[in-house]
VEXGUDO-943077 format. One record per residue (C-alpha): residue in three letters; residue number from 1; x, y, z. Coordinates in nm, 4 decimals. Example, Ala and Ser with C-alpha at 12.3 -4.5 7.8 and 13.67 -1.06 7.14 Angstrom:
> Ala | 1 | 1.2300 | -0.4500 | 0.7800
> Ser | 2 | 1.3670 | -0.1060 | 0.7140
END
This chain:
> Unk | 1 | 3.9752 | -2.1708 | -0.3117
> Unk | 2 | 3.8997 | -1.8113 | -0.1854
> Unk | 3 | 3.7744 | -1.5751 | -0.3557
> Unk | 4 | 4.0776 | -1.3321 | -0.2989
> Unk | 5 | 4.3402 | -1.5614 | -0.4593
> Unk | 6 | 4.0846 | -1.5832 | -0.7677
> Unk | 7 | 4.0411 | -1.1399 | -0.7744
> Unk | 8 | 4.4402 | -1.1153 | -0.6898
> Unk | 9 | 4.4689 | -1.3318 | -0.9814
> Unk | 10 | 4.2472 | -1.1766 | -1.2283
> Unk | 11 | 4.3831 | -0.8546 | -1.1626
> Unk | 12 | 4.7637 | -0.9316 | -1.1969
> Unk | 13 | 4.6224 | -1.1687 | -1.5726
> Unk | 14 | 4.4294 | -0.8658 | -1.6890
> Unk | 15 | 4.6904 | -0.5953 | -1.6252
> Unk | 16 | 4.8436 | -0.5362 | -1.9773
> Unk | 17 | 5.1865 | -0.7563 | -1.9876
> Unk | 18 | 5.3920 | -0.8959 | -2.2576
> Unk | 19 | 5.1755 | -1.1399 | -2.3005
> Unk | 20 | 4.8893 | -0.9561 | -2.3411
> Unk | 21 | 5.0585 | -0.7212 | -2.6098
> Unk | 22 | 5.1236 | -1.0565 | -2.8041
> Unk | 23 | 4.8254 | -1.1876 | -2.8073
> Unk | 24 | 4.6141 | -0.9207 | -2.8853
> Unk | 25 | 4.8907 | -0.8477 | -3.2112
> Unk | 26 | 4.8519 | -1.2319 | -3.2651
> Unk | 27 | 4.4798 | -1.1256 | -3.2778
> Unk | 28 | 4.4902 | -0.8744 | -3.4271
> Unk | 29 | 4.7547 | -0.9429 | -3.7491
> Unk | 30 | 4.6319 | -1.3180 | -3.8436
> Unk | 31 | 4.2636 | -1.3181 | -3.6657
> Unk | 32 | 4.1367 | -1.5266 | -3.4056
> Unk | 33 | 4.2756 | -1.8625 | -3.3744
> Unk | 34 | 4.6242 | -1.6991 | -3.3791
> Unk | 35 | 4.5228 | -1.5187 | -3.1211
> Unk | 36 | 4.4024 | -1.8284 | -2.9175
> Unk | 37 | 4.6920 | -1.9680 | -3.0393
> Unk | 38 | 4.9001 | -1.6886 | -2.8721
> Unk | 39 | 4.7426 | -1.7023 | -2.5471
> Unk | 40 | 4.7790 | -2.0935 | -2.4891
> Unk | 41 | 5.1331 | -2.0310 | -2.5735
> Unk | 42 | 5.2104 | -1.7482 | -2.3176
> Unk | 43 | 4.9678 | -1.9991 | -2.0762
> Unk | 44 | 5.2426 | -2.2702 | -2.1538
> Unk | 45 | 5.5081 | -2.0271 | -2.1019
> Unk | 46 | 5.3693 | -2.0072 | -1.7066
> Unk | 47 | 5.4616 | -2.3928 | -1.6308
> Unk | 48 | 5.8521 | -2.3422 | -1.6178
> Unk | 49 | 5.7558 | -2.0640 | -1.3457
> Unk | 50 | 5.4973 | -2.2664 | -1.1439
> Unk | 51 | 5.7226 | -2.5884 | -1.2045
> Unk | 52 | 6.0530 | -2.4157 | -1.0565
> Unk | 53 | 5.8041 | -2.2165 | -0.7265
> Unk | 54 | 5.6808 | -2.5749 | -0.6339
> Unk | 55 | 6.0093 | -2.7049 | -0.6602
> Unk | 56 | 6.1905 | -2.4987 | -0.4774
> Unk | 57 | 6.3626 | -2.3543 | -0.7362
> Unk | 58 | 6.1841 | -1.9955 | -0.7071
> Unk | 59 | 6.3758 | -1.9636 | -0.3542
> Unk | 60 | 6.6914 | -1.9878 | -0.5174
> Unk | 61 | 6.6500 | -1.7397 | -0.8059
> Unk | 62 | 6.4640 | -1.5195 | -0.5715
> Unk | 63 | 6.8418 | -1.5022 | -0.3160
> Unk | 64 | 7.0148 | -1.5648 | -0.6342
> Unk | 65 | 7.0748 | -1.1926 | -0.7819
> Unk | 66 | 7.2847 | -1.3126 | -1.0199
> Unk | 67 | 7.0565 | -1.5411 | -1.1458
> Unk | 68 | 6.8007 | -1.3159 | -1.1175
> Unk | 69 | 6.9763 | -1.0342 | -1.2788
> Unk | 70 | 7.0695 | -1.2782 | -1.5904
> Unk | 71 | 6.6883 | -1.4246 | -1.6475
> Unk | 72 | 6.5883 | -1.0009 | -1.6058
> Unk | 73 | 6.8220 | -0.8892 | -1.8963
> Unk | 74 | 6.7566 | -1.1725 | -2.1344
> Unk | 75 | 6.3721 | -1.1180 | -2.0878
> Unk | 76 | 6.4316 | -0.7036 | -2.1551
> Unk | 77 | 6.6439 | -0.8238 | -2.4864
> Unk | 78 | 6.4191 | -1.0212 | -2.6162
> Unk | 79 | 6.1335 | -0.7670 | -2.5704
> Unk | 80 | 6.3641 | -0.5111 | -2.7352
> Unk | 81 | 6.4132 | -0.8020 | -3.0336
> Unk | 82 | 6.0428 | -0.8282 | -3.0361
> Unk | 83 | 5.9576 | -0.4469 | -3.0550
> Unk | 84 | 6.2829 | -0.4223 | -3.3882
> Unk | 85 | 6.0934 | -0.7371 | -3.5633
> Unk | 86 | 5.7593 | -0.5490 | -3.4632
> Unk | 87 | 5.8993 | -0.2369 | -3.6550
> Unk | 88 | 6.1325 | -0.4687 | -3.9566
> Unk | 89 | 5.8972 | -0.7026 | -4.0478
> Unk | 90 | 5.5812 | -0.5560 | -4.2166
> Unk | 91 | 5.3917 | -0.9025 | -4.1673
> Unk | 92 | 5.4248 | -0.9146 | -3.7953
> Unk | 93 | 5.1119 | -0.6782 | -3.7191
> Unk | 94 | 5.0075 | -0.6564 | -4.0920
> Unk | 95 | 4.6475 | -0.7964 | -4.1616
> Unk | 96 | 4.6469 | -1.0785 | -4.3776
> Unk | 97 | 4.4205 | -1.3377 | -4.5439
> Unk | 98 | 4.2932 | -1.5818 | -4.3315
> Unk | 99 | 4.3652 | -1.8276 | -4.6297
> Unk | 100 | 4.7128 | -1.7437 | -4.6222
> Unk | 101 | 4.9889 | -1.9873 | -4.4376
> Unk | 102 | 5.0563 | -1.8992 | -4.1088
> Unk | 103 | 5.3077 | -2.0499 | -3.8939
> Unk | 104 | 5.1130 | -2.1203 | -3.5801
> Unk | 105 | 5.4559 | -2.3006 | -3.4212
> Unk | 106 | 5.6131 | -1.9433 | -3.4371
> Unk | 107 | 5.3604 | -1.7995 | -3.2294
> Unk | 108 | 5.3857 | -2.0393 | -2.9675
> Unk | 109 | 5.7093 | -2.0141 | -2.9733
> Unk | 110 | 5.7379 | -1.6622 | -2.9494
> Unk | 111 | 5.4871 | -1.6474 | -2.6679
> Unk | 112 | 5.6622 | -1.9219 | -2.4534
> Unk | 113 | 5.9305 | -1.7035 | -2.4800
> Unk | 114 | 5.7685 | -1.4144 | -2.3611
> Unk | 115 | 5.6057 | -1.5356 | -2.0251
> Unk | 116 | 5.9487 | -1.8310 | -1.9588
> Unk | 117 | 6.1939 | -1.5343 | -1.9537
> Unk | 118 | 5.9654 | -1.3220 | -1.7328
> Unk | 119 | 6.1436 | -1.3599 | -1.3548
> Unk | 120 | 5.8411 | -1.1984 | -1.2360
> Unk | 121 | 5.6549 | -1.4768 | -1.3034
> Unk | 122 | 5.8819 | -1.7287 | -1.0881
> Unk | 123 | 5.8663 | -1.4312 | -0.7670
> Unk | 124 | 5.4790 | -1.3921 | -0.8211
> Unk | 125 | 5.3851 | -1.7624 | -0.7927
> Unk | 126 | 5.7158 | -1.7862 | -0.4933
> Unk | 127 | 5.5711 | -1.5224 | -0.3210
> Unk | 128 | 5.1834 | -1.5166 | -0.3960
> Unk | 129 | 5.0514 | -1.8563 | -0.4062
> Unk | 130 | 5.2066 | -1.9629 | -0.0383
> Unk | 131 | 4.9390 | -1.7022 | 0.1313
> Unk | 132 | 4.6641 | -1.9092 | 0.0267
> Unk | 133 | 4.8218 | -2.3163 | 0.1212
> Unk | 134 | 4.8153 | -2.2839 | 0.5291
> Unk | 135 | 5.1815 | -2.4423 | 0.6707
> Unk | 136 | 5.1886 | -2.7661 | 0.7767
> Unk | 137 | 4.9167 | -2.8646 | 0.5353
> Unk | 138 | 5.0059 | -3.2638 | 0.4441
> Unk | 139 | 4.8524 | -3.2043 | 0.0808
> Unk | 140 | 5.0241 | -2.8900 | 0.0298
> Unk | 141 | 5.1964 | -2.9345 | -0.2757
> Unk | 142 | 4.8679 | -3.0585 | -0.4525
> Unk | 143 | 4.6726 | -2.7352 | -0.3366
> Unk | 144 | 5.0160 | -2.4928 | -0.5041
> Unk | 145 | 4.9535 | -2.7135 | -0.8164
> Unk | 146 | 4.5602 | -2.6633 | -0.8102
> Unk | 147 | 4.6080 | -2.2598 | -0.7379
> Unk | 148 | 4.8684 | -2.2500 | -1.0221
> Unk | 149 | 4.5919 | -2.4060 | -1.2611
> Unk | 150 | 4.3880 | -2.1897 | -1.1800
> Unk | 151 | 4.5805 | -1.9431 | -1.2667
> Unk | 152 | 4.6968 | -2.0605 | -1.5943
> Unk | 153 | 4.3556 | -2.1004 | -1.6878
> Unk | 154 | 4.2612 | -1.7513 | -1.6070
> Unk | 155 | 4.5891 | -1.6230 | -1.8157
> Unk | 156 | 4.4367 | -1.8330 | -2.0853
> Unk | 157 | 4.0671 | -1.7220 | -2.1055
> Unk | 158 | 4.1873 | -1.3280 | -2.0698
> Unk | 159 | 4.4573 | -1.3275 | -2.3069
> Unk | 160 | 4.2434 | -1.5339 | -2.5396
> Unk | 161 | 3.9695 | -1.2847 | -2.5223
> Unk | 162 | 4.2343 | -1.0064 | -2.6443
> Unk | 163 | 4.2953 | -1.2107 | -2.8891
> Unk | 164 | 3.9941 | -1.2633 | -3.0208
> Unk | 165 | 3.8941 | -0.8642 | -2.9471
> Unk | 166 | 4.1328 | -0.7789 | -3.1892
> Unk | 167 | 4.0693 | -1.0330 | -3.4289
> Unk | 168 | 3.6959 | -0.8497 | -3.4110
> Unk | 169 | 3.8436 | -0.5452 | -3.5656
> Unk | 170 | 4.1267 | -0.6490 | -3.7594
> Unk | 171 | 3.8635 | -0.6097 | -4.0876
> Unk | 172 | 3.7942 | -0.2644 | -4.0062
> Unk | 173 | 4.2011 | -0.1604 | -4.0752
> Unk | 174 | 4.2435 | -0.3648 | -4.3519
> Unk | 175 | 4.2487 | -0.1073 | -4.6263
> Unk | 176 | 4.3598 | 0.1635 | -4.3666
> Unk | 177 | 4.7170 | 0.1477 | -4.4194
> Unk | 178 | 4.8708 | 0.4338 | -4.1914
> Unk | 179 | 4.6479 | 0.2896 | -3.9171
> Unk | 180 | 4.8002 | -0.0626 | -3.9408
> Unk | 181 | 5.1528 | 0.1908 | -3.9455
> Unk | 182 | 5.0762 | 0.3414 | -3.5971
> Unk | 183 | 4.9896 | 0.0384 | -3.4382
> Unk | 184 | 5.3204 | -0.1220 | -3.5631
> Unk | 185 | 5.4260 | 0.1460 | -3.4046
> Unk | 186 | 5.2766 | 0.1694 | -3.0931
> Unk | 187 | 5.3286 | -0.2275 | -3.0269
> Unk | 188 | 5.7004 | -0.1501 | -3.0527
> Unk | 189 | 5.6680 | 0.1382 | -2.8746
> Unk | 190 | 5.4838 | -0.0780 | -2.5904
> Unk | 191 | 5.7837 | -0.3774 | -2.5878
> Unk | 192 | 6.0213 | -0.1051 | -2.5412
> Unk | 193 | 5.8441 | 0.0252 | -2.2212
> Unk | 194 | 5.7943 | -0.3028 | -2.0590
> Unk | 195 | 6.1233 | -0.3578 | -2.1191
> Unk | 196 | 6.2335 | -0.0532 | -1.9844
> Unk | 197 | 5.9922 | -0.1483 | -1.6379
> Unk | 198 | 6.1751 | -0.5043 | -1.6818
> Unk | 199 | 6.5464 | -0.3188 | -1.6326
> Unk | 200 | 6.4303 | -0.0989 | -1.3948
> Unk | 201 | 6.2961 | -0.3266 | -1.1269
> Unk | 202 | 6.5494 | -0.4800 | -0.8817
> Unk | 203 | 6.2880 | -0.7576 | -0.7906
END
């Protein structure tokens, strides 16, 4: 494994994504194993994409712009779903006892979601992880499915330690009501743009 697949890969983890934004108001609203929580979910919501790139599958969506265009516009409506539920539901980014309920399966499902109906995701690993498996390599397939672990277990580790940032300061906003209002707002605000960059791009 070089070490430019693993700094490619941290950087395009790291950058702030969808995924990110969840986890850290996973973090942030219910503390730090929903945070976790959160992260292995959007990590489980990169299989699909590394499943279909292996496969072969990636090459179709990726001359498919049909297909492509339909996995693009459900991914921007369910961010714009995610930022009206961000805004609707006061619990969704609200701090709240750690004794209270929470429904963990929600969050995973939510961030499986956000990371299966991401075509990006399916391009990156068609596109990406080929440049570091030279052609005509007999174990081939096994080095694409050791690259894509590796990067699933970098998406992980990074978006589990937003999670658990926020979860750090979630007790500092607890009795700050207009601050737990803004960042309501600004998560909303930050689905919106992503999905916005999600209808723009063409591929």
């Amino acid at each position: 494994m070089s070490i430019a697949f693993l700094l490619t890969a941290l950087v395009v983890v790291a950058t702030p994504g969808t995924g990110a934004v969840y986890s850290i108001a996973a973090g942030l609203s219910r503390g730090s194993r929903a945070g976790i929580i959160a992260a292995f979910g959007c990590t489980l919501g990169v299989l699909p994409h590394m499943v279909a790139a292996i496969s072969g599958l990636a090459a179709i969506l990726h001359a498919s712009a049909i297909a492509f265009q339909a996995i693009k516009w459900l991914g921007v409506g369910y961010l714009l779903y995610l930022a009206w539920q961000t805004l609707r539901d006061q619990s969704a980014i609200q701090v709240e006892d750690n004794r209270a309920p929470v429904s963990f399966g929600r969050v995973i499902r939510t961030a499986v979601l956000i990371n299966l109906l991401n075509p990006k995701l399916t391009i990156f690993f068609f596109a990406f992880l080929p440049q570091f498996v030279p052609a005509g390599q007999p174990n081939g397939t096994l080095q694409l499915m050791g690259l894509s672990g590796v990067f699933m277990a970098l998406t992980f580790v990074v978006f589990a330690l937003y999670g658990v940032f926020a979860a750090t300061v979630r007790t500092q906003v607890v009795s700050r009501p207009n601050v737990m209002l803004w960042l309501r707002r600004t998560f909303a605000a930050t689905y919106v743009l992503l999905a916005g960059r999600l209808a723009a791009d063409s591929r």
